[in-house]
C-alpha positions in Angstrom: 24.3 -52.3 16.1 24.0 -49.0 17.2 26.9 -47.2 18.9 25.9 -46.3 22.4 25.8 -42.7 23.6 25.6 -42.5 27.2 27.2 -39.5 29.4 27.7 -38.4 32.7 26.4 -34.9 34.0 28.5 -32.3 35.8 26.1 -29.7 36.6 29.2 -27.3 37.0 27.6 -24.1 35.5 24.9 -24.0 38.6 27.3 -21.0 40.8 25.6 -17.8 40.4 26.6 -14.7 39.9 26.7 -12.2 42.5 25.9 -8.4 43.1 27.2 -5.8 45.5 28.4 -5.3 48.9 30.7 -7.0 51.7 33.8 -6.9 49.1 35.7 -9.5 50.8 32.9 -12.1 51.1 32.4 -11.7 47.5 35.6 -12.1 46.5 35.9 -15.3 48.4 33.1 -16.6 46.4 34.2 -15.4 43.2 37.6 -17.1 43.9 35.9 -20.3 43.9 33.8 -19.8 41.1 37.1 -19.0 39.1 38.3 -22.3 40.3 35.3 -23.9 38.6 35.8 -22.2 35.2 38.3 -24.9 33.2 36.1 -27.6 34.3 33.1 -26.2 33.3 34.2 -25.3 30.0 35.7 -29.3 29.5 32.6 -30.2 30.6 30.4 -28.4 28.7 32.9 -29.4 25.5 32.4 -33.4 26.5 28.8 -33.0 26.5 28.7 -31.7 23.0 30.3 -34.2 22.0 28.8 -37.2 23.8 25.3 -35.8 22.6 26.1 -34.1 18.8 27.7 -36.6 16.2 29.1 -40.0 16.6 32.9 -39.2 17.1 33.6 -42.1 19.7 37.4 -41.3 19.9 36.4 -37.2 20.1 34.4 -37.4 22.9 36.3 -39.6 24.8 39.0 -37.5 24.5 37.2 -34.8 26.0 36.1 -37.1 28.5 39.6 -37.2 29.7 40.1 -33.5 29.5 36.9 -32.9 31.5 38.7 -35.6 34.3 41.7 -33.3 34.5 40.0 -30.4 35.0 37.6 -31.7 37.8 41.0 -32.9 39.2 42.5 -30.1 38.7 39.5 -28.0 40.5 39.6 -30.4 43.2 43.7 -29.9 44.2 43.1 -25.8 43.7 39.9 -26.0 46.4 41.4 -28.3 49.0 44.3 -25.4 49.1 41.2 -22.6 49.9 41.1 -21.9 53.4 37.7 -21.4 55.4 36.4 -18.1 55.0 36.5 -16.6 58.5 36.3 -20.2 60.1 32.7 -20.8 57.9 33.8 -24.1 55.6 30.2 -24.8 54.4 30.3 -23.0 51.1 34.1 -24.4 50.1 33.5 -27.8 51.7 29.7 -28.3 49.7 31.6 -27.6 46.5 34.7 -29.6 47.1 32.1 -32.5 47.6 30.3 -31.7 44.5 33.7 -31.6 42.4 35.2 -35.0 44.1 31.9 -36.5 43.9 32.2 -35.7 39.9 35.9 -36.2 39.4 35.4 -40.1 41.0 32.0 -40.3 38.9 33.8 -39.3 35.8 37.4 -41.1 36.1 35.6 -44.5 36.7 33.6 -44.0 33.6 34.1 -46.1 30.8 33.1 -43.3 28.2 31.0 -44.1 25.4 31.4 -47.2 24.0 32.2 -48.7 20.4 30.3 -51.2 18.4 32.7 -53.6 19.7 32.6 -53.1 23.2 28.7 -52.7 22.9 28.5 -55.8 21.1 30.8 -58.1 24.0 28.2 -57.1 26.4 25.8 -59.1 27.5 22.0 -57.2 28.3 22.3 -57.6 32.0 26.0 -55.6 31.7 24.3 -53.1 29.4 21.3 -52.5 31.9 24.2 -52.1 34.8 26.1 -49.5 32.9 23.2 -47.4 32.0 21.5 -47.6 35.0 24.9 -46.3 36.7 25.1 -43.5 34.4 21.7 -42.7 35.1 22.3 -42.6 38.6 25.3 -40.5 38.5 23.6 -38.0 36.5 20.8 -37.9 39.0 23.2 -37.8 41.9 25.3 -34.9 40.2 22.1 -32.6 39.2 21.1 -32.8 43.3 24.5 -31.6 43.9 24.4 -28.4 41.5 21.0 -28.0 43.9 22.9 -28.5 46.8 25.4 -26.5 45.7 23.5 -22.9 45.0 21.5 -23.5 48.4 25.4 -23.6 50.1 25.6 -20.0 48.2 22.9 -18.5 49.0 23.3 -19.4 52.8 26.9 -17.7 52.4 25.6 -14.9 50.6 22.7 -14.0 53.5 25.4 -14.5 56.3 27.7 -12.1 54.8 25.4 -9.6 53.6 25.1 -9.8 49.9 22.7 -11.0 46.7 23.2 -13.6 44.7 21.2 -13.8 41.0 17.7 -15.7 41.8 17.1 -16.6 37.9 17.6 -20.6 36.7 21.2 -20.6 35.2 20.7 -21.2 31.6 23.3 -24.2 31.4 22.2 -25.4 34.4 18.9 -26.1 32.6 20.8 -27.6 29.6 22.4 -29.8 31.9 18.9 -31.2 33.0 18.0 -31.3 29.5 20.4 -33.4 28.5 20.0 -35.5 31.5 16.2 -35.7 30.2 17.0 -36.8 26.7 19.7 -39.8 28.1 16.9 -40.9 30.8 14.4 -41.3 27.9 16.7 -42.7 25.3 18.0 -45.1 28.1 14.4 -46.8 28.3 13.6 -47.6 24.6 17.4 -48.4 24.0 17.2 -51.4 26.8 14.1 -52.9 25.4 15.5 -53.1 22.3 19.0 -54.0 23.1 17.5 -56.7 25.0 15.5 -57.7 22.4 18.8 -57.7 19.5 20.7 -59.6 22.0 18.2 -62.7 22.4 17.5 -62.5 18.3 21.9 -63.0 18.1 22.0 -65.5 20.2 19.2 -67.5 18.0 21.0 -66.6 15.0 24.2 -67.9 16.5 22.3 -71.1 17.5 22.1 -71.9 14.1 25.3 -73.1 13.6 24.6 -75.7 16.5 21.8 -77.3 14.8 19.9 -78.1 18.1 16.0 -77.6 17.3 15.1 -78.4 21.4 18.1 -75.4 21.7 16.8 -73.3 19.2 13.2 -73.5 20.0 14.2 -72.6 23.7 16.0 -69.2 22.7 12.8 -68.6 20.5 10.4 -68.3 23.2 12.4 -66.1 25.1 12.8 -63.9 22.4 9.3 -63.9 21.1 8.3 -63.3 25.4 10.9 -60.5 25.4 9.7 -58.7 21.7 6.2 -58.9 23.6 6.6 -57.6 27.0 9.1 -54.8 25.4 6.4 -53.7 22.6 3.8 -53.0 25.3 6.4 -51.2 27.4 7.3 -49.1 24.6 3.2 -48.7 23.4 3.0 -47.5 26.9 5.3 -45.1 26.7 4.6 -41.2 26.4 6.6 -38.8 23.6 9.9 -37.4 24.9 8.4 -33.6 24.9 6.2 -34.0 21.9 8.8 -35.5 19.7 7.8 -39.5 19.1 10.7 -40.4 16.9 12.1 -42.6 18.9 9.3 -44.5 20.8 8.0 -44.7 17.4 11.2 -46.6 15.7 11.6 -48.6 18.8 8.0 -49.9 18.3 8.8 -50.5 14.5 11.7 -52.7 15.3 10.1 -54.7 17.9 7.2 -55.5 16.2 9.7 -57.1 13.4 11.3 -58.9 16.5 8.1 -60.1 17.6 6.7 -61.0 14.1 10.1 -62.8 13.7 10.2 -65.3 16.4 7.0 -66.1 16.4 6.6 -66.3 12.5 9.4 -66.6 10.7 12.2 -68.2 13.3 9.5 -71.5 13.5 10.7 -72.1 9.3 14.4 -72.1 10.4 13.8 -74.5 13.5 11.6 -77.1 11.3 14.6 -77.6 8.6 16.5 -78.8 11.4 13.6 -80.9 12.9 13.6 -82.6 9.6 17.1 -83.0 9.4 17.4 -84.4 12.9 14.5 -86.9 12.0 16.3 -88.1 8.8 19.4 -88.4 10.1 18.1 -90.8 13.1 16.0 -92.4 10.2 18.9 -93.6 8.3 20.9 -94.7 11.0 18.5 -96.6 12.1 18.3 -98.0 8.4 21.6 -98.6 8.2 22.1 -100.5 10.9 19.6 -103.2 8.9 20.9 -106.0 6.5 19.5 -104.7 2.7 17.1 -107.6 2.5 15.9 -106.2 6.2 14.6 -103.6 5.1 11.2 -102.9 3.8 9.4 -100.7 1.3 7.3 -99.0 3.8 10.9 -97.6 5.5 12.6 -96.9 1.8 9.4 -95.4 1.0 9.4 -92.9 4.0 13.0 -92.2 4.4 11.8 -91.0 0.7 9.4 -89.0 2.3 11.4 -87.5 4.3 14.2 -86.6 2.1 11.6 -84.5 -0.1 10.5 -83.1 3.1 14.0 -81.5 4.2 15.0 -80.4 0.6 11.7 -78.3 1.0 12.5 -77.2 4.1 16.3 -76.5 3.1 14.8 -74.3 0.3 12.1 -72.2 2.6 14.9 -71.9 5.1 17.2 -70.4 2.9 14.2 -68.0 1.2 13.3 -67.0 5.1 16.8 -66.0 6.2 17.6 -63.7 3.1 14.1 -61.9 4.0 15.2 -61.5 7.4 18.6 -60.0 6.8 16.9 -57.8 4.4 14.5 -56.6 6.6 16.7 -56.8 9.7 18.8 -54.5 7.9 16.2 -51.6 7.3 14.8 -52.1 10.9 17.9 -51.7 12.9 19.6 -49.0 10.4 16.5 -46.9 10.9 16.5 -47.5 14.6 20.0 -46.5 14.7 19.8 -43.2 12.5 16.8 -42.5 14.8 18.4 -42.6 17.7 21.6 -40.1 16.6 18.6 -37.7 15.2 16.9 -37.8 18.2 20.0 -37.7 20.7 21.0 -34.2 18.0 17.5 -32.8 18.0 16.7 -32.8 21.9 20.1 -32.1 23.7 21.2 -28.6 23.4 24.2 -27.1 22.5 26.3 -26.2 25.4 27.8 -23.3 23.3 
């Protein structure tokens, strides 16, 4: 199962520098840039991490550092008094840094195969979709945040740099790349979820059960493969749209091909074992050669079926294997290859 890497944006590197003039005014905007400096620097740290390699403890530990420093800038500019009773440019960053800290302290970090495996897809979709949001939410704010400076800057007589800030635009990037990998990832965690909970099914030997979880998963392989055929390269580079498609067309192929073998051995068995109860139930001399003769039958029937089902499952491990190993190096390449380093 593939380890999920999922972060949350703090845009923290959009203040701009500033030129010349009306000392004081500058000053009190370089003062709270310098607040911002720790956290940037944490933040930039986590997002290495989260996005470069698959260190779960690492980054998560740099998750916490990147809390304290947001913290830590938050205390430092509620203490920053107004700057000659104008509140908008401390009060628009404050909100940015709160807004981050609360974002950041309730995440849950990235999470282990353990803790990705206990979820179910609807609790998978819910935290990704959060994290997409709070990346979102946070980008606006780093917006929202330069427009605050420039208005400072015009009302107190000085320039600030008009050019994109180079991390800022790594920060989007990055939001890019998690956006994107977020869509194929759900289809095809969706998708490994439904083909467990077959798997797991067949220790239940319930054919009506089994058949049941089948069709939604054959439903789901389909509607997710035309999704993903649908799909556009993430800036030229199809790696991952292209081993999503891979895997879900072995899902699809699966449950509607292979998964059918699995449920008829336990059709069979089911039918045999109502056969000779029936049977059983009967005095010997009740009992006729036509029912000897097919309980016969049927007993031929489910040894076949024992020894397709147990040829079927070792190809699908097999292949199962390949598929999701390939899906899962995929993803690290392509999480490594489109986020950029923040140093």
């Amino acid at each position: 199962m593939i380890n999920v890497k999922t972060c949350l944006l703090s845009a923290l590197l959009c203040l701009s520098g500033i030129t010349v003039s009306a000392e004081s005014a500058v000053e009190y905007n370089n003062t709270i840039v310098r607040e911002l400096i720790s956290a940037k620097a944490a933040t930039a740290a986590y997002l290495d991490a989260a996005t470069h390699g698959r260190n779960v403890p690492e980054a998560n530990a740099k998750l916490a550092l990147m809390v304290h420093a947001l913290e830590t800038a938050r205390t430092h500019l509620q203490a920053i008094k107004p700057y000659k009773g104008y509140t908008g440019l401390r009060d628009s960053i404050l909100s940015y840094v709160e807004l981050g800290y609360t974002s950041a302290a309730a995440f849950s970090g990235i999470l282990t195969d353990e803790q990705m495996s206990a979820l179910s897809y609807e609790e998978m979709k819910e935290y990704m979709e959060t994290s997409d949001v709070l990346n979102d939410r946070l980008i606006a704010f780093g917006s929202m945040i330069r427009r605050e400076q420039k208005r400072f800057a015009d009302k107190n007589g000085f320039e600030i740099e008009k050019e994109q800030n180079p991390m800022q635009e790594k920060f989007k990037q990055v939001q890019k790349v998690f956006s994107y990998y977020h869509q194929v990832f759900l289809i095809f965690f969706k998708c490994n979820k439904l083909e467990n909970s077959f798997v797991e099914g067949l220790t239940t030997t319930n054919p009506e059960s089994l058949e049941q979880t089948r069709i939604q998963y054959q439903q789901a392989a389909g509607e997710g493969l035309k999704k993903l055929e649908s799909l556009p390269p993430f800036d030229s580079d199809p790696t991952l749209g292209t081993a999503g498609k891979e895997a879900l067309q072995f899902f699809e192929s699966e449950a509607k091909d292979k998964f059918p073998l699995l449920i008829a051995y336990f059709q069979k068995k089911e039918k045999l074992d109502k056969q000779a109860a029936a049977i059983n139930k009967l005095a010997e001399k009740d009992r006729t050669d036509k029912m000897i003769e097919s309980y016969n039958a049927n007993i031929k029937a489910m040894n076949e079926a024992i020894g397709v089902y147990n040829t079927t499952n070792q190809e699908l491990n097999t292949k199962r294997e390949v598929v999701i190993d390939r899906f899962n190096k995929t993803v690290v390449d392509f999480l490594d290859r489109n986020s950029p380093k923040m140093k």
